[in-house]
C-alpha positions in Angstrom: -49.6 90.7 57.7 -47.9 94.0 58.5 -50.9 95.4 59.7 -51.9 92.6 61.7 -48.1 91.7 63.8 -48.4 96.1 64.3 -52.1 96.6 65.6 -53.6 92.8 66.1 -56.1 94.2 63.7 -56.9 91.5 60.5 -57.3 93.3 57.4 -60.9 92.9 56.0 -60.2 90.5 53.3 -63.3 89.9 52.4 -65.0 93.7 52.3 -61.9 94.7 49.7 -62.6 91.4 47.5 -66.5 92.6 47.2 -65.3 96.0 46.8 -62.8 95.1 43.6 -65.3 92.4 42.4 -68.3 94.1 42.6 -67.0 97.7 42.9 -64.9 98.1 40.0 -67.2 97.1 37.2 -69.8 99.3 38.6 -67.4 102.0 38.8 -66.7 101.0 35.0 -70.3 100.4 33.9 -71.3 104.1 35.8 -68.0 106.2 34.1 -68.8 104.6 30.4 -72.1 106.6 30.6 -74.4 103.5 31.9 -74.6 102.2 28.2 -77.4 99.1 29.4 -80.2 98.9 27.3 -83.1 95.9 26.9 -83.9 94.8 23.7 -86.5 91.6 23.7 -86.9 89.7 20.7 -90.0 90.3 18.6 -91.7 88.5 15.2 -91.5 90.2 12.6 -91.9 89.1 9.2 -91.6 85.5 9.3 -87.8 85.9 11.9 -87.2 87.5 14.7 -85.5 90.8 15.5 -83.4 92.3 18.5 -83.0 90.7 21.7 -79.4 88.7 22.6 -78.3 85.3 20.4 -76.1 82.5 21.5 -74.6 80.4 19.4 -75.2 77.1 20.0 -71.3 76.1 18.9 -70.0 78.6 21.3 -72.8 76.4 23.9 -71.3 73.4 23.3 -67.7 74.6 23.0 -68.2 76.5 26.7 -69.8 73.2 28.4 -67.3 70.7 27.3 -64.5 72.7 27.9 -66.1 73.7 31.2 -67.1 70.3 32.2 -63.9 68.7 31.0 -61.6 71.0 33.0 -63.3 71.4 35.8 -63.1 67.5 36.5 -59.7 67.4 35.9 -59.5 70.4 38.4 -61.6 69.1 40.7 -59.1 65.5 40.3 -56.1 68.1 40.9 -57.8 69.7 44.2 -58.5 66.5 46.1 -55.9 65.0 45.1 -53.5 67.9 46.6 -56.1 67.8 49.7 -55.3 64.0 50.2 -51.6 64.7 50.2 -51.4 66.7 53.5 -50.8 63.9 56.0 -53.9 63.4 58.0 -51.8 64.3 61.2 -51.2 67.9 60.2 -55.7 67.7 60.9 -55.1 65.8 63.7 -52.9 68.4 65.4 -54.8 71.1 64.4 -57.6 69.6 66.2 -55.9 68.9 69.4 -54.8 72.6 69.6 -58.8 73.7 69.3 -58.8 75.3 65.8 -62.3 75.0 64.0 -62.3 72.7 61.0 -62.5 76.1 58.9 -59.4 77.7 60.0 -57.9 74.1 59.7 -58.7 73.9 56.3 -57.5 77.7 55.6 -54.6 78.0 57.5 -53.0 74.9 57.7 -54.5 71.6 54.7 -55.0 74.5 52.0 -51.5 76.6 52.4 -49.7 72.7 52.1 -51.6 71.5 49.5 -51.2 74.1 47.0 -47.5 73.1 47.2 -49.0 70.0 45.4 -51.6 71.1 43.7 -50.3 74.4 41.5 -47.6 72.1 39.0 -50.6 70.6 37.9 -53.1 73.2 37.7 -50.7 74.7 35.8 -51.0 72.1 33.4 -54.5 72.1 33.0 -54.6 75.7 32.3 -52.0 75.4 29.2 -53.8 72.6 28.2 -57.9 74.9 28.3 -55.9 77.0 26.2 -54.7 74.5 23.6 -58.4 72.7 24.3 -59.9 75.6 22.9 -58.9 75.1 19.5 -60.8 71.8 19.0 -63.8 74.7 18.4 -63.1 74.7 14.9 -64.1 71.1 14.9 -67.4 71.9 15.5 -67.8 75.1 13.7 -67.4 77.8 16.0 -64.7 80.3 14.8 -61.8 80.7 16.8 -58.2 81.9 16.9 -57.4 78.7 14.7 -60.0 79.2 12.4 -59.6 83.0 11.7 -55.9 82.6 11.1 -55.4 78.7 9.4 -58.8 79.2 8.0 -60.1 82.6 6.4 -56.5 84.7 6.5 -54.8 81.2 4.7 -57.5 81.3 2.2 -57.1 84.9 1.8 -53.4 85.7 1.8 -52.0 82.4 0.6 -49.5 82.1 2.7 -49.5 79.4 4.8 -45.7 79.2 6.6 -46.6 82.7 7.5 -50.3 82.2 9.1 -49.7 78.9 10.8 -46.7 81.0 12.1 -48.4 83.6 13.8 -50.7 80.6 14.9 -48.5 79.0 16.6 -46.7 82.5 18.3 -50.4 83.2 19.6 -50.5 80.0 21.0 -46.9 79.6 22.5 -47.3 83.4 24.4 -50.7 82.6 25.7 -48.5 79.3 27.1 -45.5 81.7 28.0 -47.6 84.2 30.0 -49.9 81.1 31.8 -46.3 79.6 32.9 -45.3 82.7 34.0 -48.2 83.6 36.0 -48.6 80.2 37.9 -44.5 79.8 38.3 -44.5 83.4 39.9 -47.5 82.3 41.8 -46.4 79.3 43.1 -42.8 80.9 43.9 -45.6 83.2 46.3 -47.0 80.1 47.5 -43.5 78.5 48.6 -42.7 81.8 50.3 -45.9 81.9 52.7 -46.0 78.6 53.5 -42.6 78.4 55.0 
């Protein structure tokens, strides 16, 4: 914004977004030595050998979870869309802007006054979601610590201890995150 009220110049959002997205892991993958190799799966014997396997518990785990957020999300987002009163549009209208800069500069910076509380929400609750993968037999955080380190050490105040301390600073750090976001949010919009 500093640029732009100096020169009239807008910074080039999107060339530095494809630059970090696409950029950085190449930069990664080409400094690491450009470990990428093929392996295909062949018969041999009476199994096969090499090539990449998915589990079809992590499968399941990653489509529910997906598909279950992502509606709630998706609830979240129009709902927060539906709250910007309908003559904020219409006066956005009047004044010529295009429906895209409506939508970017004026319905999305309002509703996400609405919409982050929630979201917020629904990201604490993927991360206590993702426990229900011991139910069907995919090992997760859950399972390694209540599961084999219980059976192993014994000790179960101690393991569903450190359970739960996983758990409550993967909470702590989402709250974080989306309170000092939406504190960022506040600020623009006003």
């Amino acid at each position: 914004h500093k640029r732009q009220d100096a020169t009239g110049q807008i910074f080039p959002t999107p060339w530095v977004v494809a630059g970090l997205i696409l950029g950085l892991p190449l930069l990664t993958f080409l400094l690491s030595g450009a470990p990428l190799t093929f392996d295909h799966p062949e018969l041999k014997g009476f199994n096969f050998r090499g090539g990449m396997t998915i589990i079809p518990e992590f499968v399941a785990l990653w489509l529910a979870l997906t598909i279950y957020t992502a509606a709630f999300i998706a609830e979240t987002v129009r709902g927060g869309i539906l709250a910007v009163p309908h003559g904020q549009i219409e006066a956005a209208s009047a004044l010529g802007l295009p429906k895209v800069r409506t939508l970017r500069l004026i319905v999305i910076p309002q509703a996400m006054r609405v919409i982050i509380p929630p979201l917020t929400s629904q990201y604490l609750n993927l991360t206590k979601n993702s426990s229900l993968a011991t139910a069907i037999g995919y090992p997760d955080l859950v399972s390694v610590f209540a599961g084999t380190t219980l059976n192993q050490t014994g000790q179960a105040v101690e393991v569903i201890s450190m359970t739960m301390a996983v758990y409550l600073s993967l909470s702590i750090l989402t709250s974080l995150f989306m309170n000092w976001y939406n504190k960022r949010m506040a600020l623009v919009t006003r």
